[in-house]
Structure formats: C-alpha cells, structure tokens
C-alpha positions as a Python dict, from the first residue, in 0.01 Angstrom:
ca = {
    (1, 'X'): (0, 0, 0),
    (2, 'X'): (288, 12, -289),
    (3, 'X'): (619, -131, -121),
    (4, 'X'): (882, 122, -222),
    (5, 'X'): (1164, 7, -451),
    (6, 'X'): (1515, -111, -375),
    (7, 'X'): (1752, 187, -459),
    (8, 'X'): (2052, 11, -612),
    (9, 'X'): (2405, 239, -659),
    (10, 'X'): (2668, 109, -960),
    (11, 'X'): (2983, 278, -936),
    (12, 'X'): (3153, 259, -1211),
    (13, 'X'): (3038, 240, -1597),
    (14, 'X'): (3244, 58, -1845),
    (15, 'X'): (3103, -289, -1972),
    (16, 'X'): (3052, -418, -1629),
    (17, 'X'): (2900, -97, -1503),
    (18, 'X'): (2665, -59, -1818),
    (19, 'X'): (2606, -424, -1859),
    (20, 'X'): (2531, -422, -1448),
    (21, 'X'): (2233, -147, -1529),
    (22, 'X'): (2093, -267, -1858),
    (23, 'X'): (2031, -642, -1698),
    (24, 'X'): (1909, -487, -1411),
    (25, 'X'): (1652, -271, -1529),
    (26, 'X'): (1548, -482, -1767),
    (27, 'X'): (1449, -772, -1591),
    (28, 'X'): (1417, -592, -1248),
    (29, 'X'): (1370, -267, -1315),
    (30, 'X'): (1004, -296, -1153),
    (31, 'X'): (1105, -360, -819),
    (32, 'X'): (1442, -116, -819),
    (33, 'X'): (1585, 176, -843),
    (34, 'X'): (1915, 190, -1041),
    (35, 'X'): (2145, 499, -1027),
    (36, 'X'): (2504, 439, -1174),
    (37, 'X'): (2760, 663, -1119),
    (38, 'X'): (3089, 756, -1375),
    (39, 'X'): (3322, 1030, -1440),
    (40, 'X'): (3437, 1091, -1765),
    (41, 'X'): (3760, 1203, -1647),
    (42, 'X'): (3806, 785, -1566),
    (43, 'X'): (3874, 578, -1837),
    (44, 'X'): (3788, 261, -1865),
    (45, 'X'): (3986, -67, -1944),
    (46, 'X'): (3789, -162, -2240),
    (47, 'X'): (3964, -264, -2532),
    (48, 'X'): (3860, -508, -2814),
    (49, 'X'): (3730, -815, -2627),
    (50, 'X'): (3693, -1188, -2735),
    (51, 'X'): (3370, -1397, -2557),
    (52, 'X'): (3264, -1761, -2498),
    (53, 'X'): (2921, -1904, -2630),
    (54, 'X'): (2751, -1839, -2249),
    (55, 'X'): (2750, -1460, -2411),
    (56, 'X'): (2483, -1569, -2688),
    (57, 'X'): (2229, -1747, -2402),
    (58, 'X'): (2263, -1422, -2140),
    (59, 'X'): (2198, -1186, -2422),
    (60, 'X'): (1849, -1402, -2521),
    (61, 'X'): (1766, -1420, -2136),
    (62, 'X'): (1801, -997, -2181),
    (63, 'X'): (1654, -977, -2488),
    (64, 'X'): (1927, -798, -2689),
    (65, 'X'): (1887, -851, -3054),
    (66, 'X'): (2206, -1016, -3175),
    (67, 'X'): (2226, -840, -3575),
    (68, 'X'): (2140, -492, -3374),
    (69, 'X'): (2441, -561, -3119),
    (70, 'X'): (2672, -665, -3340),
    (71, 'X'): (2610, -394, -3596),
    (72, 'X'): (2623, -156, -3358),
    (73, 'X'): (2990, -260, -3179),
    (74, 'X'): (3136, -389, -3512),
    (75, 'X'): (3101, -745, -3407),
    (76, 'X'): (3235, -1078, -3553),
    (77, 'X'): (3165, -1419, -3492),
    (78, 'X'): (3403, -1651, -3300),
    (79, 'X'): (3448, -2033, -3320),
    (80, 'X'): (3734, -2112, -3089),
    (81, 'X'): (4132, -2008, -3013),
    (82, 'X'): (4379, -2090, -3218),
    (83, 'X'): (4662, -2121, -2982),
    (84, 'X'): (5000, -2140, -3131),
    (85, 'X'): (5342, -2188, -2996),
    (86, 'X'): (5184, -2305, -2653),
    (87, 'X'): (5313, -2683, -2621),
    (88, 'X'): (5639, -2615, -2780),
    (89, 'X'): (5763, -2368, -3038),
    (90, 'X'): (5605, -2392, -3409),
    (91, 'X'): (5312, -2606, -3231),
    (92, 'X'): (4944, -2529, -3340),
    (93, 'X'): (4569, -2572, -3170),
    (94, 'X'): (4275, -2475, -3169),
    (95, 'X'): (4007, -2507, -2896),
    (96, 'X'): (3669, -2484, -3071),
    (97, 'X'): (3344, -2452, -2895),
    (98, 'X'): (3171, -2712, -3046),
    (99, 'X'): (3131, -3080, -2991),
    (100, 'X'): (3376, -3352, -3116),
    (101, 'X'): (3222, -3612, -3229),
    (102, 'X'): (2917, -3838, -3089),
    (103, 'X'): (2933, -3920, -2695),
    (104, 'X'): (2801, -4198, -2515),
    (105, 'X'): (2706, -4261, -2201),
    (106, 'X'): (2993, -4486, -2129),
    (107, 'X'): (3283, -4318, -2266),
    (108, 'X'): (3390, -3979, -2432),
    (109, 'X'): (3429, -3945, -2836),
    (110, 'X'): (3806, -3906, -2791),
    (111, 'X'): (3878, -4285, -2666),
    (112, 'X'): (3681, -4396, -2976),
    (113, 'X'): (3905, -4206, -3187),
    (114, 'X'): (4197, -4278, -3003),
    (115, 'X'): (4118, -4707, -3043),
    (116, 'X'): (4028, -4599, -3416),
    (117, 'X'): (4413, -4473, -3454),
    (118, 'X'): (4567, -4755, -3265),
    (119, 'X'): (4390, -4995, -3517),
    (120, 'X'): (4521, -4802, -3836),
    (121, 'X'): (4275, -4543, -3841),
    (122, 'X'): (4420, -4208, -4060),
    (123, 'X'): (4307, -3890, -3960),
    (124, 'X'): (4301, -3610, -3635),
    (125, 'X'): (4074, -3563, -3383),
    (126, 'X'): (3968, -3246, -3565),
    (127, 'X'): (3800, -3344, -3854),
    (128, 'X'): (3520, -3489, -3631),
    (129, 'X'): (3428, -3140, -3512),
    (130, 'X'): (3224, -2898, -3756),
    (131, 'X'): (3280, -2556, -3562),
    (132, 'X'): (3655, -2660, -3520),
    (133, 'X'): (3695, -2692, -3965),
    (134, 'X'): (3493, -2414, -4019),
    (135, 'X'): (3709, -2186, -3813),
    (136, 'X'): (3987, -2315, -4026),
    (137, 'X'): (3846, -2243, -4366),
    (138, 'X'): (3700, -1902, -4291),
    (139, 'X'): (3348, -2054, -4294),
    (140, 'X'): (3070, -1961, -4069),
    (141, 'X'): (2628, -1938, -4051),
    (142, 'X'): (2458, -1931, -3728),
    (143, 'X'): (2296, -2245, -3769),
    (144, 'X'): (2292, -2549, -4072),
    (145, 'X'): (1897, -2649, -4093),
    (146, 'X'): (1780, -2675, -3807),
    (147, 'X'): (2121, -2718, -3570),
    (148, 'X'): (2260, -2427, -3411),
    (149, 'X'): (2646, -2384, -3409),
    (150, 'X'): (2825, -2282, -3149),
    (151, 'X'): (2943, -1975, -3141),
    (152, 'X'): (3071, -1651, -2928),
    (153, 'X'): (3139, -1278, -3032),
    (154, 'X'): (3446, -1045, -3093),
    (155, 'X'): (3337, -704, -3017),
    (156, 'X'): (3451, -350, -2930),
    (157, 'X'): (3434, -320, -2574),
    (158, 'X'): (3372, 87, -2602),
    (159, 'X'): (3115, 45, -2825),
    (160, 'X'): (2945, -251, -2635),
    (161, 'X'): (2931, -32, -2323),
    (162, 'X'): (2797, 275, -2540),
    (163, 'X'): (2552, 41, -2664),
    (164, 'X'): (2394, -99, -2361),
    (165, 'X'): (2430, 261, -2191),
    (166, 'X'): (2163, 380, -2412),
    (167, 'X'): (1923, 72, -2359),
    (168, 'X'): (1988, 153, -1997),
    (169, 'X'): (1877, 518, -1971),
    (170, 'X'): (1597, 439, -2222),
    (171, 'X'): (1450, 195, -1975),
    (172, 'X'): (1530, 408, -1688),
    (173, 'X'): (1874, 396, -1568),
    (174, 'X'): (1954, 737, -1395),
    (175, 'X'): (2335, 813, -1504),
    (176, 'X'): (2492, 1069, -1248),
    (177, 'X'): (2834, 1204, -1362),
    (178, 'X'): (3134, 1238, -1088),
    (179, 'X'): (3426, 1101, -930),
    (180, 'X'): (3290, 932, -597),
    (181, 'X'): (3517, 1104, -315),
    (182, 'X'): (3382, 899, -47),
    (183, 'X'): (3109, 631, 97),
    (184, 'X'): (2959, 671, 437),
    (185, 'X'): (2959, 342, 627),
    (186, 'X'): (2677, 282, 905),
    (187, 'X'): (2798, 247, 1213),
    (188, 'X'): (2557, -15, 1361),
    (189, 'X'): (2545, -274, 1060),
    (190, 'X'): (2851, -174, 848),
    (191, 'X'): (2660, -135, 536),
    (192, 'X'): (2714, 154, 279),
    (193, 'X'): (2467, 426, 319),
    (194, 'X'): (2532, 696, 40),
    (195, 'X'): (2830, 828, -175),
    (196, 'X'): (2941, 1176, -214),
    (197, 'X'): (3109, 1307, -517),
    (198, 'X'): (3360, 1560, -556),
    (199, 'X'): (3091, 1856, -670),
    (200, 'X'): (2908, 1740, -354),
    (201, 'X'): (2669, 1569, -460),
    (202, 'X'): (2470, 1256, -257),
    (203, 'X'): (2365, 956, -398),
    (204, 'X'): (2228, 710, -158),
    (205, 'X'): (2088, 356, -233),
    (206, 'X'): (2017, 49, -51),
    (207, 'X'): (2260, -167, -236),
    (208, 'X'): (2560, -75, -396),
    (209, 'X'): (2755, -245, -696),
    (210, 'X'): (3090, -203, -722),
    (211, 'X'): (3192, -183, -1083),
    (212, 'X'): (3514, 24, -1047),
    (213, 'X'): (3771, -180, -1201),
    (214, 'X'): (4100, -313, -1042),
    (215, 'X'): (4089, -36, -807),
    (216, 'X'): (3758, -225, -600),
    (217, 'X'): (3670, 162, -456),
    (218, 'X'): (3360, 60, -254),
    (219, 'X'): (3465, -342, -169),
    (220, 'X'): (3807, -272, -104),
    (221, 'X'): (3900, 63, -8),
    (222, 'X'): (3620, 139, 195),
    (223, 'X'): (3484, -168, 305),
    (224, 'X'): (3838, -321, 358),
    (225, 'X'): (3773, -690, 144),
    (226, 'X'): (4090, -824, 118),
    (227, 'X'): (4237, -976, -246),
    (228, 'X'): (4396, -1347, -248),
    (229, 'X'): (4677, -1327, -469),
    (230, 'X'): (4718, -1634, -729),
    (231, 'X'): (5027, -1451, -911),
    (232, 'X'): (5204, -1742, -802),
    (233, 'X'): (5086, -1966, -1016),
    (234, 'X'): (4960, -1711, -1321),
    (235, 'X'): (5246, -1433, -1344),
    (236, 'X'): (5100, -1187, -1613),
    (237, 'X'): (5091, -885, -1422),
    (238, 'X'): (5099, -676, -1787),
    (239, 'X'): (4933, -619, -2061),
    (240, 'X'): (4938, -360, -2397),
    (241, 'X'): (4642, -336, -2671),
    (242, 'X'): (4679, -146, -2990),
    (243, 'X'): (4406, -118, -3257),
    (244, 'X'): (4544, -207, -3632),
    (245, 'X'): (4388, -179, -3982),
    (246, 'X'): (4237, -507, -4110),
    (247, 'X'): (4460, -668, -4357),
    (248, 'X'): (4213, -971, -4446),
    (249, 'X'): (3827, -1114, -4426),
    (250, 'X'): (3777, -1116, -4035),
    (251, 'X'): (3863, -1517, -3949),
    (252, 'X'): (3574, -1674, -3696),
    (253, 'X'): (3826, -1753, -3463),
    (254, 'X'): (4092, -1554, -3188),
    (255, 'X'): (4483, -1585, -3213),
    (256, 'X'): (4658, -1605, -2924),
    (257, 'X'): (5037, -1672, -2979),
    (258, 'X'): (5298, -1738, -2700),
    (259, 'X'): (5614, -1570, -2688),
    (260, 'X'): (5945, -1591, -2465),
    (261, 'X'): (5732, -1454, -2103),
    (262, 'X'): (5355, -1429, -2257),
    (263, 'X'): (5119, -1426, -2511),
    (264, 'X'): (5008, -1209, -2830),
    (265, 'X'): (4663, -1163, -2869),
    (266, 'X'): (4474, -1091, -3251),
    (267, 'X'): (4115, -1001, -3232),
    (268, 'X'): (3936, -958, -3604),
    (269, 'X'): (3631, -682, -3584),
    (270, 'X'): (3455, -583, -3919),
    (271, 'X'): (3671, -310, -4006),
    (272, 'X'): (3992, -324, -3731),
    (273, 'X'): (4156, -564, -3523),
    (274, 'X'): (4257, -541, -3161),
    (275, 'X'): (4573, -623, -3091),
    (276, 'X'): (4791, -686, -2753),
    (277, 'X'): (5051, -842, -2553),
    (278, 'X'): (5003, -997, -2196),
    (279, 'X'): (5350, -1075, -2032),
    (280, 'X'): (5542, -1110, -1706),
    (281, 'X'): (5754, -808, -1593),
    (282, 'X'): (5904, -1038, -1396),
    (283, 'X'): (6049, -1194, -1737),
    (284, 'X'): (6007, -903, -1964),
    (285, 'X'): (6061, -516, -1957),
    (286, 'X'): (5777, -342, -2129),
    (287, 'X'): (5961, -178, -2336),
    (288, 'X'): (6084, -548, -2465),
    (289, 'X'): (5718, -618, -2430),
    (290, 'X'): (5614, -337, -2658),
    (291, 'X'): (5888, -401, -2933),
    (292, 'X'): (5761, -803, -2941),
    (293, 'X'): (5385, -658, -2952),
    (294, 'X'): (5434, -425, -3263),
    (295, 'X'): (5699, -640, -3447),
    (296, 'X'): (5392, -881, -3483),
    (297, 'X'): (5193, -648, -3629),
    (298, 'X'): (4955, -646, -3940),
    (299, 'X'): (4817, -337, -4111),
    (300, 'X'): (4883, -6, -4009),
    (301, 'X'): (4847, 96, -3636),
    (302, 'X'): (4516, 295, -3579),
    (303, 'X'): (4580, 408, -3198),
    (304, 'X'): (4848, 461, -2929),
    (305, 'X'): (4983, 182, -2747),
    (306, 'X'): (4790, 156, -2379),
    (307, 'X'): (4918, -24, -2112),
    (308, 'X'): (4743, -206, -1824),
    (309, 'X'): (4905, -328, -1509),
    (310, 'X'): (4696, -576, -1307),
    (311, 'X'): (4710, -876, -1029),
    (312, 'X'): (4560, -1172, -1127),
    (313, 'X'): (4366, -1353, -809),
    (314, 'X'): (3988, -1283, -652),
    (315, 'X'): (3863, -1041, -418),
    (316, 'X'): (3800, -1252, -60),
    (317, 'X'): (3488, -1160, -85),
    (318, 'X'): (3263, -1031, -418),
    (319, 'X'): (2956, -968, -194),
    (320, 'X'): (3059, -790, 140),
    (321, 'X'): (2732, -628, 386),
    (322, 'X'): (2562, -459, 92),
    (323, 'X'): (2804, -422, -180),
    (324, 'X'): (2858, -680, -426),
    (325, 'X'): (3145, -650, -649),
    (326, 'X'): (3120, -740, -1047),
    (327, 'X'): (3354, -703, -1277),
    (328, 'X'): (3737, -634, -1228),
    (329, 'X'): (3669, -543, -897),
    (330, 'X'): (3609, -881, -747),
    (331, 'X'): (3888, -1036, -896),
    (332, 'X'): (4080, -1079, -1285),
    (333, 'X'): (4187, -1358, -1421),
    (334, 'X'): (4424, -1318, -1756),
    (335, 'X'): (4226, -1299, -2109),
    (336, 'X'): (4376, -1611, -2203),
    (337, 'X'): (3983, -1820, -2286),
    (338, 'X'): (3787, -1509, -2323),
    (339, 'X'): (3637, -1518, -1976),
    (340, 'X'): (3572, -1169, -1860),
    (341, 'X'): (3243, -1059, -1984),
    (342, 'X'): (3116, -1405, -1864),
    (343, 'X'): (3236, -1381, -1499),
    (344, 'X'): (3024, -1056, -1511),
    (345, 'X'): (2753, -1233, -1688),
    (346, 'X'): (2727, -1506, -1435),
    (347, 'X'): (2740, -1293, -1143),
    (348, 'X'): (2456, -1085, -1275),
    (349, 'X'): (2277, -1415, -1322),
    (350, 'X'): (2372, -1517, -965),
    (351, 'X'): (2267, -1171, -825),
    (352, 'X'): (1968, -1147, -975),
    (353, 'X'): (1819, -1466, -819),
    (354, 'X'): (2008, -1410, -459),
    (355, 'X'): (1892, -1014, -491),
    (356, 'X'): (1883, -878, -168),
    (357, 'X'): (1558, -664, -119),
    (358, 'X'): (1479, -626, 196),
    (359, 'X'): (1592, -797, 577),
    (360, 'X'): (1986, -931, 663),
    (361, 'X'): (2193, -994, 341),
    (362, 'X'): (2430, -1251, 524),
    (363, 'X'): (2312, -1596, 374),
    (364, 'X'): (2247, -1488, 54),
    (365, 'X'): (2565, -1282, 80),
    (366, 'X'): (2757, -1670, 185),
    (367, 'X'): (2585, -1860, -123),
    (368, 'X'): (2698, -1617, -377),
    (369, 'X'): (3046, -1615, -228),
    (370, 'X'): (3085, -1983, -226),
    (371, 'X'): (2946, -1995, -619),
    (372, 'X'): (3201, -1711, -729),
    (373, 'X'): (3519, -1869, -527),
    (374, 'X'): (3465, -2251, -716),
    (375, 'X'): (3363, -2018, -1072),
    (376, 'X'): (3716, -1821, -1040),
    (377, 'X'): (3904, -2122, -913),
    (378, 'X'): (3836, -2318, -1219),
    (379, 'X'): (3819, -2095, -1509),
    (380, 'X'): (4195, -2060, -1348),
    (381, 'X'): (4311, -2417, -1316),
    (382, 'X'): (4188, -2434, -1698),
    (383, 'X'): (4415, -2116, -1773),
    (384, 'X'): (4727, -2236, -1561),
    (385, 'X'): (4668, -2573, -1803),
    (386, 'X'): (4773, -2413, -2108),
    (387, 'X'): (5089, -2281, -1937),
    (388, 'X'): (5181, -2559, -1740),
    (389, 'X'): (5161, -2855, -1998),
    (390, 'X'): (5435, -2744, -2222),
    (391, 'X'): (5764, -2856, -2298),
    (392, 'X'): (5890, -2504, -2404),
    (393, 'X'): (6268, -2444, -2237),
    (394, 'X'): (6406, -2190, -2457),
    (395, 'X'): (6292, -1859, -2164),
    (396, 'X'): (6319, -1850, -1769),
    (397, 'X'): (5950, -1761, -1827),
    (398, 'X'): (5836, -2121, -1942),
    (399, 'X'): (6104, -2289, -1735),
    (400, 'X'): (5883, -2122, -1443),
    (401, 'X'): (5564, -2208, -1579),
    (402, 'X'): (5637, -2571, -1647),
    (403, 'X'): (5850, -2660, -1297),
    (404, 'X'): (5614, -2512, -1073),
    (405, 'X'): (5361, -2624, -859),
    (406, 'X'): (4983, -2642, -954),
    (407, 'X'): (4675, -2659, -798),
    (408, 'X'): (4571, -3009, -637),
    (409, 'X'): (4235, -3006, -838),
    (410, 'X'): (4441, -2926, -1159),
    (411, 'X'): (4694, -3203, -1065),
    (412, 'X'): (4434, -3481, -1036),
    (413, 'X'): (4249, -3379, -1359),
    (414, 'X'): (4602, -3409, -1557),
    (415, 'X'): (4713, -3730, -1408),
    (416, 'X'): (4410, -3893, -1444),
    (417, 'X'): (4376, -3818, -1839),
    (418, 'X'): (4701, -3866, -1863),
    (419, 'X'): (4707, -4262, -1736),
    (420, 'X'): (4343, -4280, -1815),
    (421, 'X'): (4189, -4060, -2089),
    (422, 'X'): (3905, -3979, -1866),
    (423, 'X'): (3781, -3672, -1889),
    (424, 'X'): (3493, -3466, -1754),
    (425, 'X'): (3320, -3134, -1767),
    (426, 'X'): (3412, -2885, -1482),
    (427, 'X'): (3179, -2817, -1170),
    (428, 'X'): (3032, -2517, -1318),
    (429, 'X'): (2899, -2626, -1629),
    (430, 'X'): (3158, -2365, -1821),
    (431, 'X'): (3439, -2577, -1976),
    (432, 'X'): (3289, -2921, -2096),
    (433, 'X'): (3478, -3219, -2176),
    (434, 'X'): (3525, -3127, -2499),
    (435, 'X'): (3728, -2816, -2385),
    (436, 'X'): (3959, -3016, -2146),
    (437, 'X'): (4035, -3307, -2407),
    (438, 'X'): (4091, -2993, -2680),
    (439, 'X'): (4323, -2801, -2440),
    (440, 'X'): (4538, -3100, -2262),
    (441, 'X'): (4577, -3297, -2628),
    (442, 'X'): (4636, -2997, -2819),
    (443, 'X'): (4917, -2906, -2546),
    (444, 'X'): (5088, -3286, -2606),
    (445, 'X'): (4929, -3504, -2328),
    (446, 'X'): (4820, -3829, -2487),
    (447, 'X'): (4669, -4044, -2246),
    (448, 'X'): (4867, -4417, -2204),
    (449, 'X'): (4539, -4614, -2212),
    (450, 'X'): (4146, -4527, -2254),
    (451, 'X'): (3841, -4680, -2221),
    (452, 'X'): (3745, -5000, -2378),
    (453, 'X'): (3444, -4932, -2544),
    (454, 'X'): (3554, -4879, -2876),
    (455, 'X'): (3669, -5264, -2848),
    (456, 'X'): (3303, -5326, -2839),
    (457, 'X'): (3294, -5300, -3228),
    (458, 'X'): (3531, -5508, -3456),
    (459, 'X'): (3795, -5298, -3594),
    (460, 'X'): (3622, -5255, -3978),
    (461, 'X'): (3312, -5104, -3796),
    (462, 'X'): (3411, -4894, -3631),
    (463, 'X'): (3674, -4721, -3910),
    (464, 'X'): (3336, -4725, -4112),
    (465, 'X'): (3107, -4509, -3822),
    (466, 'X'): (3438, -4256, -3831),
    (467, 'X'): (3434, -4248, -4153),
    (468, 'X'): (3095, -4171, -4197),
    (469, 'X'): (3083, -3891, -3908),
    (470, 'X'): (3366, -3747, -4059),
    (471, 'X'): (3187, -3715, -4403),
    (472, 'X'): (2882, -3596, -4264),
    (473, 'X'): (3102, -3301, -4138),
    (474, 'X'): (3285, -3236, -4469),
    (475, 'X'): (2926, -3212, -4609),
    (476, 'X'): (2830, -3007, -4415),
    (477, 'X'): (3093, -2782, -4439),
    (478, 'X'): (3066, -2706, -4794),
    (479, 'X'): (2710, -2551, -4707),
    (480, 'X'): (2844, -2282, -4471),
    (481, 'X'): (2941, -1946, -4636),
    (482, 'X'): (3296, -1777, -4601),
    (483, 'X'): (3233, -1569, -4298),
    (484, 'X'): (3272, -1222, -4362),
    (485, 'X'): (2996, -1286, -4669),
    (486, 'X'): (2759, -1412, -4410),
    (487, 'X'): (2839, -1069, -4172),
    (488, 'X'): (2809, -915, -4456),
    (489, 'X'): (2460, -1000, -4519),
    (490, 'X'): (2380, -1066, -4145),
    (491, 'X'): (2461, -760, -3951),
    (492, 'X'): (2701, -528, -4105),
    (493, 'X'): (2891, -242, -3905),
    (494, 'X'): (2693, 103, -3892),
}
C-alpha cells in the first residue's frame, strides 16, 4: 500500500519562505506535501542582499542554474568585504573569500609571510591572494583553467524570492494567500494541528515551518519559544535600505563602512545598488541615522527610505514539537559578513536530513537545536570581532564596543593569535582560517611571535618561494576580465 505523504505548512513567503518550498519540493517533494501560506498585505524584509560562497554549493545541491538566477534577480558577483574605517578612522580591509597563500600541515601561510617581513621581505599579505587583487582591480571569471575562484552573489532579494516562487509552484508548491489568524495546538502532544486564516480558511499539515520573519508567529507566539537576547554584546537594533542609480561598473566586492554608532552598507547589482545604514538607537536617532545614510550617497535615489527595527540574538529553540523555525524567525544576527541566506541555507540542509516523517520528533528535534545554537554562536563571535578589535574613541558607540566584555570562546581565539599567530577554522566549517587571520590583521592585531617553520628555510629561499607565489598571482591576474564585461557576456539582467 502507498504510505501517504508528509503534509508540510510554511508560513510565511519571502526568501526564506520561497527558498523553504523550492528546496523542499525539489529534493523531497516525493515524499511531502508542501503548502505555504502569505498575504500580500505583509511585506517582506527583503532588500538587496550580499552572500558567502556556501550560496554557490547549496544552489548546485538544488540544481538552480547560476546564469538563469542571476539574470533573472540582476545578480553580481562578490569576492569579499571591503571594510573601511573599522580598526580606526581612514583604515582599509578587505576580507576575501579565497585562500592566502599555500598552507602546510604544520603552520598557516600567514607565519611564513610574517618571518618573510621580519627578514626584509617587502610586500602585504594581500598580494598572495588572487580573489583578494581581483576584487581590487574590478577583475573577475568564474574560474582560470581549470581552478575555480571563490566567489558569492549580490542579488535582489525581491526578485530572488519571485524567482524561486515560480520554480516552486511549477514543481508543485500549493501557494494559499491569507493572513494566518490563528494555529490550533493539540492538547495531548502540543504539536500544531492546522492554521486558520482570516477568510476562514483551514490549512492543516503535519509539520509546520515557520518563516514569518522577526515576528516568529507559529514558534513564538503560539508555541511560546522564548528569544535569548545577545544585544549586549551586538547593539544594532536599526537598520534603513534605499535603492540608488549605479554610478560605475558593478565592483566584485561589498562596502561596508563604519560610522560614529554603525555601519554603511553599498551593494552593486547590474543596473542599481542597494544601499543602507545599520546603527544603534542607543547611540544614534534615526533621523541622525537617515541624514548619515543619504549624505553617503551615490547616484540618484530610486526608492523611499525603509526602516527595519530588529533584536539581534536566537530563538531558544528553532525546532519546537513540530515547528521548526528558518529564517528571521529563529534568530538574526546583523548583515555585517553576509550571513542570512546561509543560516537559512544550512538549516534547510540540516532539516532535510533530520526530516521528521513520521513517530516522536524529540531527538531529531535536540540534534538540530544543538547544530543551530554552536552555527549562530559563532557566525556572532566572528561579527562582535570586527567591532571589538578597534581602537576607534572618537563616539560613545565604539568606546562601548571596544571596553566591553566578549564572549569566552571569542576571548581565547584573540589572545591566542595575538601571543601566538595561531589560527584555526571555526567548528562549523563556515569561517576558515583564512577569514579569521583576514578579519583580526586587517582590524590591527599582529601577533608577537609565530610559528617557526618558516626558519626551516634560509632567509634567500624563502624571499624567492614568495616571490614566486606572488608572481604566479600577478599572472594570473592579468587573464581575468574587468567584471562587469564578464556579466556582461555571462548572464546579463532580463
């Protein structure tokens, strides 16, 4: 006999809601059921987003043709973050995604370097990373022969979630329009059984997804998850995008620029850039925020000013009896590295092998808990890094930032680069050691000592292998088109 299929609920469209169905169906869609459930009258947060490279592998695992998506939400390629005015005012950085250098075994490419400089050697850390120059001269191609760079997507967040809504209802994603009113909770087990909307309609499903934004409808106003709030230590609790003309060739890389309580954000699409400011209103009034956002402009504004107030910290609990929270909902952490279509990326990942079909929920429920609590806690000990490790004084904003008390975990990683030089990729495979030494040099910490390998080679040799890396990458640069020539022939905007 046919086993009947799981029904699954989404409340909430957007890009988590729409991204939620299309992954679903598509590599599920089999075995379930998928109703998601919107109102027009709700708008959603999406403005123009920035990603990180794990965008390029989920969208192979789901089979979305990259020139088609890009065309279709006016897509650029992205390199890195230049980050300026973080360490100290007039400072500069950028955090590339690719890899500095050669590694060993033994020790990390930076300690080389950093023995090369101490014996005479002339030249930054930077010019031993190709994605890193390439960002810098406007240069970009998906891959040089037969190695791939790495690379990450700006995008239109409206568009991506139009896009993926009609790969969804081709493949069989029922789309029910309404504003859910209320969800009936079972008495015995506490799970959700069905949602009614305001024309009266029922929807009921076996599992629901919560995709409702900061507002966590289904996890958090019906189920009761509580929300642990990390304000403390990131104290954004504002933000304002505005769309602008493009006044130059898209650049392959994000801008984010710090100001006296925040941080300016410039993202370049084919034809527009997005635009916003994410302060403190602890530190800043928003209409001081808005006059420091448009004063920064370029090109002429192409939409109103909207505002977003949010809480940064994680919801208790993203998977609660049978309602699993993606998205906003289970938690937000600032914009600052691009992370937000990735933590709904990875729990999609996550839920799709710990999918709950049939029987008690509760261990599967406990792994996926434990595996979003470490994923939030260090994407945000990499974010407080970039606040913390300045030497700014000129605002009560940075006083705060660079006085207070961090995390333990973020604490040991410092101290022990800092004395050290060692460095080491996070728990969760996200940020590798490349990222860390990137982020805590480019923000002034020089480590005192570092390992001895580079020792192992007289002086002369090893200035000659630098030399020769760095070469290899010069090279290689002047084979990589300018970057809006290669969009242009790649995957230009419909």
């Amino acid at each position: 006999m046919e086993q009947s299929k799981t029904r699954v609920v989404i409340a909430g469209g957007g890009t988590s809601g729409w991204l939620t169905a299309f992954s679903l169906v598509t590599r599920l869609g089999k075995v379930l059921d998928i109703t998601l459930v919107e109102s027009d009258q709700i708008g959603t947060v999406g403005v123009g987003e920035a990603t990180i490279p794990t965008m390029c592998n989920f969208h192979r695992l789901m089979g979305i043709d990259e020139r088609e998506f890009m065309a279709a939400t006016q897509a650029t390629f992205k390199l890195g973050i230049q980050f300026n005015n973080w360490a100290n005012k007039g400072d500069s950085y950028l955090h590339s995604f690719g890899e500095i250098g050669q590694r060993s075994w033994m020790a990390e490419f930076h300690e080389f370097w950093l023995e090369a400089v101490a014996n005479g050697q002339q030249d930054s850390l930077e010019d031993y990373c190709l994605e890193l120059k390439a960002a810098k001269q406007n240069k970009f191609a998906t891959k040089l022969g037969n190695k791939g760079l790495n690379f990450a997507y700006h995008l239109d967040a409206t568009a991506y979630a139009a896009y993926l809504r009609a790969k969804a209802e081709g493949a069989g994603v029922i789309r029910c329009e309404g504003k859910i009113s209320s969800a009936a909770i079972d008495s015995d087990n506490g799970y959700i059984s069905q949602l009614t909307l305001d024309s009266g309609a029922i929807v009921e499903g076996d599992v629901f997804i919560d995709c409702t934004g900061f507002r966590g409808l289904l996890i958090g106003e019906h189920l009761g998850v509580g929300y642990e709030d990390w304000s403390h230590w990131l104290a954004a609790d504002s933000a304002i995008a505005v769309q602008t003309e493009a006044t130059e060739a898209p650049r392959p890389y994000t801008v984010a620029t710090a100001h006296k309580a925040g941080w300016q954000w410039r993202i370049p699409l084919q034809t527009r850039v997005g635009n916003g400011i994410v302060y403190s209103s602890q530190f800043l009034s928003d209409d001081e925020a808005l006059t420091t956002l448009t004063d920064n402009l370029e090109g002429k504004v192409l939409t109103e000013p909207r505002q977003l107030k949010f809480k940064t910290g994680r919801r208790q609990q993203a998977w609660h009896k049978n309602c699993i929270a993606i998205g906003l909902s289970s938690g937000f952490l600032e914009p600052l590295e691009s992370t937000s279509i990735h933590l709904v990326t990875t729990a999609l990942i996550r839920l799709m092998k710990l999918f709950p079909f049939s029987g008690e929920h509760e261990l599967l429920a406990e792994r996926y808990n434990r595996e979003t609590e470490k994923e939030m806690e260090t994407i945000r000990d990499f974010i407080i890094l970039h606040y913390h490790l300045t030497t700014r004084k000129d605002s009560d904003f940075w006083n705060y930032y660079r006085t207070m008390s961090v995390p333990e975990s973020l604490i040991h990683r410092m101290s022990i680069f800092a004395e050290n030089g060692y460095a080491w990729p996070d728990d969760v495979g996200l940020f590798r050691v490349d990222s860390w030494v990137q982020v805590m040099m480019g923000q002034g910490l020089t480590p005192k000592q570092y390992h001895g390998a580079g020792r192992l080679l007289p002086p002369a040799g090893l200035s000659q292998q630098m030399t020769t890396l760095k070469n290899s990458i010069d090279k290689a640069l002047t084979q990589l088109p300018a970057h809006a020539e290669f969009i242009k022939q790649y995957c230009p905007a419909k």
